[in-house]
ZATOR-458540 format. One line per field, with one value per residue (C-alpha): residue in three letters; x, y, z. Coordinates in Angstrom, 2 decimals, decimal comma, padded with zeros to 5 digits. Example, Ala and Ser with C-alpha at 12.3 -4.5 7.8 and 13.67 -1.06 7.14 Angstrom:
% residues 2
residu = ala;ser
east = 012,30;013,67
north = -004,50;-001,06
up = 007,80;007,14
% end
This chain:
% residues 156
residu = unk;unk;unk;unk;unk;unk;unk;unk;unk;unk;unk;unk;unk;unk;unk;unk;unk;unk;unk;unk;unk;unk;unk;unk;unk;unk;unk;unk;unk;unk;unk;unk;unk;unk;unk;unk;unk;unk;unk;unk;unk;unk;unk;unk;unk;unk;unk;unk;unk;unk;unk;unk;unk;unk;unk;unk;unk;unk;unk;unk;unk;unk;unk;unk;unk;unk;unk;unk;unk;unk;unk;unk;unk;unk;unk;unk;unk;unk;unk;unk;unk;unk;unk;unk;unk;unk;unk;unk;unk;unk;unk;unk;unk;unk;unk;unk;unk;unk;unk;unk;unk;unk;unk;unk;unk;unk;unk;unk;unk;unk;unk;unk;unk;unk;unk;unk;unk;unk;unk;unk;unk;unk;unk;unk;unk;unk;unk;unk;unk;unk;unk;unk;unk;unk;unk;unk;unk;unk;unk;unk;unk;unk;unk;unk;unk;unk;unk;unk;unk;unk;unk;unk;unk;unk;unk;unk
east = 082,87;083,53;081,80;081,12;084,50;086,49;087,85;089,97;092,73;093,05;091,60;088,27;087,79;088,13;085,72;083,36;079,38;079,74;076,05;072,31;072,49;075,56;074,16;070,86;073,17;075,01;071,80;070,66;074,07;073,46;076,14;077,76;075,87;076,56;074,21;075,52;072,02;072,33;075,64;075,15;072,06;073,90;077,03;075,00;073,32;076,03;077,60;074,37;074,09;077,62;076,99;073,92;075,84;077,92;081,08;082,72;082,81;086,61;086,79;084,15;085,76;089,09;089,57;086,75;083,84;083,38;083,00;080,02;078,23;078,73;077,46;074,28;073,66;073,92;071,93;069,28;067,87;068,10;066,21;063,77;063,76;062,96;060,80;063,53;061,90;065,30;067,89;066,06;065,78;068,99;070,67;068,55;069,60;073,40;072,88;071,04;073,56;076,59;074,50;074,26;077,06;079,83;079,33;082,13;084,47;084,94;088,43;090,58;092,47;089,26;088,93;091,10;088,84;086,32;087,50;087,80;091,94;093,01;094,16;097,68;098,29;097,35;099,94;098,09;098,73;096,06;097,23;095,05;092,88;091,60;090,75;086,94;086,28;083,86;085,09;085,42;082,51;084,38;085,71;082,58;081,49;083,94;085,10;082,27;080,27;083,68;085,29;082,27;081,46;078,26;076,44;073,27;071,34;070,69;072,79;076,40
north = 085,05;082,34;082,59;086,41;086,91;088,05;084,39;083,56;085,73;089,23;088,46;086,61;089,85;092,14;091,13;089,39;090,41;091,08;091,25;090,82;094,39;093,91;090,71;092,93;095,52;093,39;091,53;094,83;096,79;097,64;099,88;100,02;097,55;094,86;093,29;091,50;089,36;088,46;087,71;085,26;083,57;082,49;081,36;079,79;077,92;076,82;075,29;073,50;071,92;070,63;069,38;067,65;065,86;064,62;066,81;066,71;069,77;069,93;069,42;072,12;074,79;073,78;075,02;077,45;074,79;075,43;079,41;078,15;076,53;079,73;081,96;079,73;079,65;083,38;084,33;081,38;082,80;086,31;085,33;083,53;086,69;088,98;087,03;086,83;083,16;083,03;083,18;081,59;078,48;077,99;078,69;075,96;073,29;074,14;073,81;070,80;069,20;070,04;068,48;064,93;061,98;061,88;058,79;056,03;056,36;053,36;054,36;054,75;057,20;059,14;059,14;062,06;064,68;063,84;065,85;069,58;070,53;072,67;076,39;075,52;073,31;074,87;075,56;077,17;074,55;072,43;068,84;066,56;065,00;068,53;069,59;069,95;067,54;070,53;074,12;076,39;078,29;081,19;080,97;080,21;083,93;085,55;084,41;083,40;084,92;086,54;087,82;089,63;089,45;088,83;092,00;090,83;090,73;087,21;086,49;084,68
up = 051,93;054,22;057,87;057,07;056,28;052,71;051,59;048,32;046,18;045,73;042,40;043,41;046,64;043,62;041,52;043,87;044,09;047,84;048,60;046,84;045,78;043,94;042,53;041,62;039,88;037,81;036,49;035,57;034,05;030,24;028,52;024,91;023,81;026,63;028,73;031,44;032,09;028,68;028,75;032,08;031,16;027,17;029,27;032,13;029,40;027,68;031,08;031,73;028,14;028,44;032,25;031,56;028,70;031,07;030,99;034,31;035,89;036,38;032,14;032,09;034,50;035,36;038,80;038,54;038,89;042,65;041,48;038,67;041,70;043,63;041,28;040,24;044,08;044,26;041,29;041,62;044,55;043,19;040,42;042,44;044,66;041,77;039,95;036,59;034,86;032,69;035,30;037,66;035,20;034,24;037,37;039,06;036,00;036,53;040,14;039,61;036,94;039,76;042,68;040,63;041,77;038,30;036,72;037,19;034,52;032,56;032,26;035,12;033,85;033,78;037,18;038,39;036,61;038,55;041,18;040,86;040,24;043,60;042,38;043,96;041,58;038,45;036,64;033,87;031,05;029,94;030,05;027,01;029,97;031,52;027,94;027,36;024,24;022,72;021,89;024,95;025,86;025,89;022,68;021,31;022,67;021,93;018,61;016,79;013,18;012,45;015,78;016,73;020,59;021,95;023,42;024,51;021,56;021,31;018,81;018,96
% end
């Protein structure tokens, strides 16, 4: 939402958290195995280890790094709202590692991920420069200990 009103794709209006009870629900969805809490606190986590590193968002998230800040927003208060320690915590370090100036690249070449890619221009090829120098996070969820997804349980 932008000024009250829907904002973005088609995409991001369907599968935006359009208020704090949506927000709420999806903290607290458990099914099959998956819980999305979970799921968003190891992901979350993995974001802020790699910011405070010093990947640059845009390396991090492509053109979704304004949508990471969003969300951290979003459920940092509704953690701090309902008391929730974990998602409170690493919510406010992403939001804190987003907030901080980029460092000047030593390289000039460097100095166009700095900025966060605009979706028009994404062309949906990774070029070497946008590529994150560590494994993807969501690879790292998804593929790792033999293919086997993460559900929740704590365990990759």
């Amino acid at each position: 939402l932008r000024n009250g009103n829907p904002a973005g794709s088609a995409q991001n209006r369907m599968y935006e958290l359009a208020d704090d009870e949506q927000a709420r629900a999806y903290l607290s969805f458990e099914a099959d195995g998956v819980n999305l809490r979970d799921n968003y606190i190891v992901i979350l986590t993995e974001a802020a280890r790699h910011l405070e590193q010093g990947v640059l968002p845009a390396r991090l998230m492509g053109i979704d790094a304004p949508r990471l800040l969003a969300s951290a927003k979003l459920f940092l208060r509704i953690g701090t709202e309902e008391e929730d320690e974990p998602v409170r915590h690493v919510c406010e370090r992403v939001v804190r590692a987003l907030s901080q100036p980029p460092p000047t690249p030593a390289d000039p070449r460097d100095a166009s991920e700095q900025a966060v890619p605009d979706e028009s221009s994404d062309d949906g090829e990774d070029s070497p420069g946008e590529r994150c120098s560590e494994e993807p996070i969501a690879k790292r969820l998804n593929t790792s200990q033999g293919g086997q997804r993460h559900t929740g349980s704590g365990q990759l």
